[in-house]
Backbone bond lengths (Angstrom), bond angles and torsions (degrees), N, CA, C in turn:
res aa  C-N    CA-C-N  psi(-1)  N-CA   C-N-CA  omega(-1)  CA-C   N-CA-C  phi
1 X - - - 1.456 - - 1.528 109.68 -
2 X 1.315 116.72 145.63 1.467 123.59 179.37 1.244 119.34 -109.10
3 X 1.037 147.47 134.09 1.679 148.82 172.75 1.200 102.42 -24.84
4 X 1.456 118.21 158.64 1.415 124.18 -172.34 2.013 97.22 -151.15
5 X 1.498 96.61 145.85 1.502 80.97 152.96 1.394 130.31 -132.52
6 X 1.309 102.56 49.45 1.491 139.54 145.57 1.253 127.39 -24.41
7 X 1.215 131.80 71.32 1.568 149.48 -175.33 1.825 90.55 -55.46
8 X 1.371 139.79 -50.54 1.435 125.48 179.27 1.616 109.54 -95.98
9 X 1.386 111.35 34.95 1.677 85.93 -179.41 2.135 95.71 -114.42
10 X 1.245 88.51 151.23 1.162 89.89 -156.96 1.316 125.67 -84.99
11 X 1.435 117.39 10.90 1.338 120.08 153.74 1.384 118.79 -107.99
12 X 1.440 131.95 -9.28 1.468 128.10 167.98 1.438 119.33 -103.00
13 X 1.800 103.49 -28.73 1.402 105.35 -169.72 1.860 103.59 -90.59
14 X 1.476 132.29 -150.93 1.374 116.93 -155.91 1.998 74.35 -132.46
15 X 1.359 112.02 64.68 1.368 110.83 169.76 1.676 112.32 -122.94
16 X 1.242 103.85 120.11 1.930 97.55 168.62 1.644 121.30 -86.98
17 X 0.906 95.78 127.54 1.764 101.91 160.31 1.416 124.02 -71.87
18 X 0.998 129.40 120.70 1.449 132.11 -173.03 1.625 116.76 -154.24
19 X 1.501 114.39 152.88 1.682 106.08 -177.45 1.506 104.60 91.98
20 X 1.436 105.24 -146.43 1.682 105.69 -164.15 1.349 113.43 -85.30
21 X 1.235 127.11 176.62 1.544 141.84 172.71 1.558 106.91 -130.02
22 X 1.484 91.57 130.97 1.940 89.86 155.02 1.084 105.01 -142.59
23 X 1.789 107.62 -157.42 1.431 121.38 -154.33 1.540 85.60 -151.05
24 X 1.350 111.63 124.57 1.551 107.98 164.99 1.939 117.16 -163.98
25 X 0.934 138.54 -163.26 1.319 121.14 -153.90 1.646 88.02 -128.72
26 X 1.253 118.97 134.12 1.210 123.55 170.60 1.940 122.15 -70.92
27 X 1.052 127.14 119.54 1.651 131.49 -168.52 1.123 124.03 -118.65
28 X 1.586 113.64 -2.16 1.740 130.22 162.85 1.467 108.40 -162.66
29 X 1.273 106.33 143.55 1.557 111.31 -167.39 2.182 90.39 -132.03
30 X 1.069 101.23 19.63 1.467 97.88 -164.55 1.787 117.90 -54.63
31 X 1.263 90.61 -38.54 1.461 112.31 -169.41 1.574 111.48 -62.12
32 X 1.442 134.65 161.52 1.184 128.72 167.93 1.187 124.16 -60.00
33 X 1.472 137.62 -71.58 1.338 123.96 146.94 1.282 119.47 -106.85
34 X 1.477 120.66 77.87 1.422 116.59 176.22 1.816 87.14 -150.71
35 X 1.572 98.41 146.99 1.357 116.29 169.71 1.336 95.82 -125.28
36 X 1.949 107.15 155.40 1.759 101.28 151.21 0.891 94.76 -114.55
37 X 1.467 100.86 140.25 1.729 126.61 156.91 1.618 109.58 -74.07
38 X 1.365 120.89 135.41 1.469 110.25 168.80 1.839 106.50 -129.57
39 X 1.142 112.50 114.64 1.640 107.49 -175.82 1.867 101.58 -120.17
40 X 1.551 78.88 165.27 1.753 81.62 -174.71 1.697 121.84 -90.47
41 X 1.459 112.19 151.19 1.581 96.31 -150.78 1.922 83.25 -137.83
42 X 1.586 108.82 121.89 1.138 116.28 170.96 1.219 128.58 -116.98
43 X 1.295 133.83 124.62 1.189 127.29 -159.80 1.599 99.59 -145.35
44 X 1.724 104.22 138.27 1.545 133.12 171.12 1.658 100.40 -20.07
45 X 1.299 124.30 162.07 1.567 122.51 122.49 1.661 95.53 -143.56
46 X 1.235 92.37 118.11 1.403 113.22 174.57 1.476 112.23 -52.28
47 X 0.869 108.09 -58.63 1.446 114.28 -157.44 2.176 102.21 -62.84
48 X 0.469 118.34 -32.32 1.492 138.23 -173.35 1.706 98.23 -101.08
49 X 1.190 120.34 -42.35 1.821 115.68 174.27 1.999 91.41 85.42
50 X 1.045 128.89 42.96 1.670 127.52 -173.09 1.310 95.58 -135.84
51 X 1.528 102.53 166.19 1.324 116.11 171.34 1.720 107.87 -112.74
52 X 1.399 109.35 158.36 1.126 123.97 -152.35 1.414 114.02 -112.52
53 X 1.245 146.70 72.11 1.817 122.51 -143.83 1.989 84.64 -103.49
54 X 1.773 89.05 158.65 1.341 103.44 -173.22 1.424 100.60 170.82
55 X 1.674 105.31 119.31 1.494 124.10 174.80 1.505 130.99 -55.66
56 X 1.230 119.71 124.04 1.674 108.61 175.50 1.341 112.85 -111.79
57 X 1.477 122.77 126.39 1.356 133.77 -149.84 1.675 99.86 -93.96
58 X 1.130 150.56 104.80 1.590 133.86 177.51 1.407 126.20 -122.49
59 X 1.456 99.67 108.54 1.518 101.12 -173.62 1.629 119.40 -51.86
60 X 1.197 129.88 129.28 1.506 120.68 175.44 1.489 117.91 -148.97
61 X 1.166 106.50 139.61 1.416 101.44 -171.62 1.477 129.71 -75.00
62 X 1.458 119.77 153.76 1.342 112.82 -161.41 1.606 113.27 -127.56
63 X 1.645 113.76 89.07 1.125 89.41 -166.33 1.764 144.17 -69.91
64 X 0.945 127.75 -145.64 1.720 111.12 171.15 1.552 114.01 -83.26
65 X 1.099 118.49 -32.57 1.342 126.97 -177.22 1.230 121.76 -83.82
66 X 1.194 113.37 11.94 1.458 114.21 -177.39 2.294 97.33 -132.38
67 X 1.469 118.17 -43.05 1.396 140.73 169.94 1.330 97.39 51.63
68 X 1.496 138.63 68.17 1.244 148.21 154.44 1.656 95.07 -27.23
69 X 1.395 125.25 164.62 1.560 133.61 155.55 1.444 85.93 -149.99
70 X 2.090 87.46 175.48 1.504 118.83 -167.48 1.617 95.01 -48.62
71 X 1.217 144.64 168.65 1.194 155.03 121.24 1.233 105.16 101.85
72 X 1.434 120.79 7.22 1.819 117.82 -173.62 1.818 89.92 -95.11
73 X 1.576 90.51 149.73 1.734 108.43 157.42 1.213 108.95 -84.35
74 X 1.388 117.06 132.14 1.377 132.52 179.35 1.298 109.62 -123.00
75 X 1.756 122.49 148.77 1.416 132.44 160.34 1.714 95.48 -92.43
76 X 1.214 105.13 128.71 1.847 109.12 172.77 2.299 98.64 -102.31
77 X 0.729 125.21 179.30 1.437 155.85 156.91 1.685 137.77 -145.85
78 X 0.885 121.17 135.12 1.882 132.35 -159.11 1.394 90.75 -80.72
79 X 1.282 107.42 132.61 1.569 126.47 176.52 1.712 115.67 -112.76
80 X 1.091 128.98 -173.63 1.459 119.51 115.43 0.935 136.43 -62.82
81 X 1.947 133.18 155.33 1.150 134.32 -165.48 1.351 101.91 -67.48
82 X 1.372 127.92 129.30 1.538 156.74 161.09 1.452 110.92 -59.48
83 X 1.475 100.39 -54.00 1.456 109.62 -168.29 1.734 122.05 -164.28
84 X 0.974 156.23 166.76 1.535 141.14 -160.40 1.513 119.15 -43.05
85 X 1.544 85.18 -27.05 2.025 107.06 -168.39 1.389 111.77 -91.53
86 X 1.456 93.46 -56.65 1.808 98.25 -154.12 1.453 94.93 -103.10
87 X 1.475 97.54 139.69 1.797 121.99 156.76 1.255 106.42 -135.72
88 X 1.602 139.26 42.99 1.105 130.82 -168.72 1.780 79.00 -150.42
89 X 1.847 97.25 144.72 1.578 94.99 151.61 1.488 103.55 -156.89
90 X 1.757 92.76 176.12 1.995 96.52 -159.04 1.554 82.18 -97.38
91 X 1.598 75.09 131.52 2.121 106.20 157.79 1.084 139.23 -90.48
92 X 1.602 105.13 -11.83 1.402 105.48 173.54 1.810 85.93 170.72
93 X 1.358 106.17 145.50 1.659 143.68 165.90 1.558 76.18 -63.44
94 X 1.430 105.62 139.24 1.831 119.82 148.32 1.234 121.45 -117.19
95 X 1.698 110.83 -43.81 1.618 97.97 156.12 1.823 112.67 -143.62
96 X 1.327 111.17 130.71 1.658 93.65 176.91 1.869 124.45 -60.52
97 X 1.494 93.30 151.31 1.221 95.22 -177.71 1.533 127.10 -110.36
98 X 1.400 150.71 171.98 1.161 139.24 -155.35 1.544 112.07 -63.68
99 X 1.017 143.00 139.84 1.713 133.88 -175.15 1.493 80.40 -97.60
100 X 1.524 92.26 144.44 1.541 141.48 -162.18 1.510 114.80 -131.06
């Protein structure tokens, strides 16, 4: 990682990480510093005894020193809100993904 001067990144700027962690694959990097994470989300339905699959899309911010792209696995962490969207930001690349 390289220095940043990143007022929200969370090891240079004055932001804590706190709350949950995930792992999910980045699917647009369009934004200036925002990636979405999209991971897969399965859930019961009782009534039927099946499982249910269905994507959750999460905006999170990406700072410079870290530069997530399209197709990388990312660990995200819960912040405070950044901005209308994001309260989530990436902690670390886990594996790169094909450039696109």
């Amino acid at each position: 990682m390289t220095e940043c001067n990143d007022k929200n990144c969370y090891v240079h700027g004055g932001i804590s990480v706190r709350g949950t962690r995930l792992t999910g694959k980045v699917v647009s990097d369009k934004g200036k510093h925002t990636v979405v994470v999209e991971r897969e989300v399965s859930k019961q339905v009782s009534k039927y005894k099946r499982f249910a699959r269905s994507n959750s899309r999460i905006p999170a911010h990406n700072p410079e020193c870290i530069g997530a792209r399209k197709g990388d696995t990312v660990r995200i962490g819960e912040t405070r809100k950044i901005s209308r969207t994001k309260s989530w930001t990436v902690l670390e690349v886990v594996s790169k993904g094909e450039e696109q």
